[in-house]
C-alpha positions in Angstrom: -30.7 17.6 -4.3 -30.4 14.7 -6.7 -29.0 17.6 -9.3 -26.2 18.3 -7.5 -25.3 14.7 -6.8 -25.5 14.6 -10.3 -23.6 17.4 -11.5 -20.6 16.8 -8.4 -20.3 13.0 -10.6 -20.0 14.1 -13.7 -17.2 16.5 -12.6 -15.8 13.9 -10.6 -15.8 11.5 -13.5 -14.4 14.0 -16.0 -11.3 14.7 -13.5 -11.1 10.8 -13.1 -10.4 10.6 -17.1 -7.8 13.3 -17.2 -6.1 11.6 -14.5 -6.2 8.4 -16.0 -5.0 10.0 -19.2 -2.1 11.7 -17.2 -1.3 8.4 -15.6 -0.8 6.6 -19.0 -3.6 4.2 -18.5 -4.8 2.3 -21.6 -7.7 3.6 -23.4 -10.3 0.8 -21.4 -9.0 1.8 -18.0 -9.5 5.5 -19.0 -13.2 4.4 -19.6 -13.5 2.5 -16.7 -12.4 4.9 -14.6 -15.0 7.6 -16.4 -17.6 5.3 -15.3 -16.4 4.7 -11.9 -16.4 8.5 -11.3 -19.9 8.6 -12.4 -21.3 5.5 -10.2 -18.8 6.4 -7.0 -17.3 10.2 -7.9 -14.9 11.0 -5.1 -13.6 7.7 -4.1 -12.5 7.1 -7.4 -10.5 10.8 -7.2 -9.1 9.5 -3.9 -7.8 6.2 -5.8 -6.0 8.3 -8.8 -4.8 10.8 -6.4 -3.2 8.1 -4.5 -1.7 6.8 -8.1 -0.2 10.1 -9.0 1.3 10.6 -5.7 3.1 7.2 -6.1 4.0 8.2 -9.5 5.2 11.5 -8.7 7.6 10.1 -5.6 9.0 7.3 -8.0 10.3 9.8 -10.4 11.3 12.8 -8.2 8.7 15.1 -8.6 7.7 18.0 -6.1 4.3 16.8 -6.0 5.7 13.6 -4.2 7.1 15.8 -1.2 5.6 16.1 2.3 5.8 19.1 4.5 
């Protein structure tokens, strides 16, 4: 059981540092964010998702677009 917690936050944590790397954070929030996804994994993802969404709508993006 505690393996798969494991495993699921260190995934969670990588995605969380692409994100953050995608978002144009600075290198310290890139690493705080890395932790974050280790210590709280998806609520951290929900946080960035929430970021990117914002970003995507202020520039015009499709990902910013609701069905």
């Amino acid at each position: 059981m505690m393996e798969a917690y494991l495993v699921s936050n260190v995934a969670c944590s990588i995605i969380c540092a692409k994100w953050a790397l995608d978002l144009g954070f600075s290198q310290t929030r890139q690493t705080l964010f890395l932790i974050g996804g280790l210590l709280f994994g998806p609520l951290v993802l929900l946080i960035l998702y929430v970021y990117l969404i914002n970003k995507a709508k202020k520039e015009g993006q499709p990902g910013a677009k609701f069905i």
